[in-house]
C-alpha positions in Angstrom: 167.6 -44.8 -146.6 167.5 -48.5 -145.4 168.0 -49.5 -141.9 171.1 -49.6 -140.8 172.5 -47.7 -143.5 173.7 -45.2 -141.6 175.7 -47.4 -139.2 177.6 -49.0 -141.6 178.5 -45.7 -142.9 179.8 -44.6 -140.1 181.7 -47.7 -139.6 183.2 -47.3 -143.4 184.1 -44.1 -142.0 185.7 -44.8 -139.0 187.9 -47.0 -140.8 188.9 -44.6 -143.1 190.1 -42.4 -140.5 191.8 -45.3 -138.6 193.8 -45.2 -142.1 194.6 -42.5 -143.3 196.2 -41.5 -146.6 195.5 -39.4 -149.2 193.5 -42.2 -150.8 191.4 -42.8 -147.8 190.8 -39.3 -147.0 189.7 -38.5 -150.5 187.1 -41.4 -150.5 186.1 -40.3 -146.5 185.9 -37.0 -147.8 183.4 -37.8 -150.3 181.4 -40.6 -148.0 181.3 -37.8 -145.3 179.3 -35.7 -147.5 177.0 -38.5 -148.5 176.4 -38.7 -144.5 175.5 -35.3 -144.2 172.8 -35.7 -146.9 172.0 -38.5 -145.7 170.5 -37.4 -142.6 168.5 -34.6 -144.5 167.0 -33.7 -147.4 169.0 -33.3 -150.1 168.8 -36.4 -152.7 170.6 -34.6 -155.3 173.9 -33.8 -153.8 174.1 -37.1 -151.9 174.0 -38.9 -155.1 176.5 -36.1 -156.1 178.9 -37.3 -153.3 178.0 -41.1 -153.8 179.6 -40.2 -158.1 182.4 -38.8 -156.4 183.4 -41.2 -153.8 182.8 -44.6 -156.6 185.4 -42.5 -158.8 187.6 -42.0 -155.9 187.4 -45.4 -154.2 189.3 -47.0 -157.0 192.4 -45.6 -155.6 192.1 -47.6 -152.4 194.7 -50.4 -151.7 192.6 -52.2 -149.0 191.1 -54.0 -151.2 188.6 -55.8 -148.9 187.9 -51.9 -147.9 187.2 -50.8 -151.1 185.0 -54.2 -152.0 183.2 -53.0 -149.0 182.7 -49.1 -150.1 181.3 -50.3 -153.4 179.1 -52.3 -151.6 177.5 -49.7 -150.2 177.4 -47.1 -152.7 175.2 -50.2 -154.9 173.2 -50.4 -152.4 172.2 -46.8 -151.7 172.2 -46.5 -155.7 169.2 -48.5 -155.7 165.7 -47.1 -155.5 164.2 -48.2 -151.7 
């Protein structure tokens, strides 16, 4: 994990929530379990939930949301 990963996670998340639809809550579903995994040990079903969330996050019609979701799943796809 990178710093300040996990803030702008929960900010991604927060403004899911602010939003919801069945989109959003789909993709916040996902990202949600990427937090959990996040803050433990479990590398294999965070990049599980990180699969799951870039399939979903195509559905998204904020589109500066969804530039910003990809974002993020890149970056935590890339070895530290």
């Amino acid at each position: 994990m990178r710093p300040n990963d996990l803030d702008a996670l929960n900010e991604l998340l927060a403004i899911l929530a602010e939003h919801p639809s069945p989109e959003n809550d789909y993709v916040r579903e996902h990202l949600e379990g990427v937090r959990f995994y996040m803050t433990g040990a479990m590398p294999y079903e965070m990049a599980l939930n990180l699969k799951m969330a870039e399939e979903a996050v195509g559905a998204l019609k904020d589109h500066d949301l969804k530039a910003r979701i990809e974002r993020f799943i890149e970056a935590q796809s890339r070895p530290v």
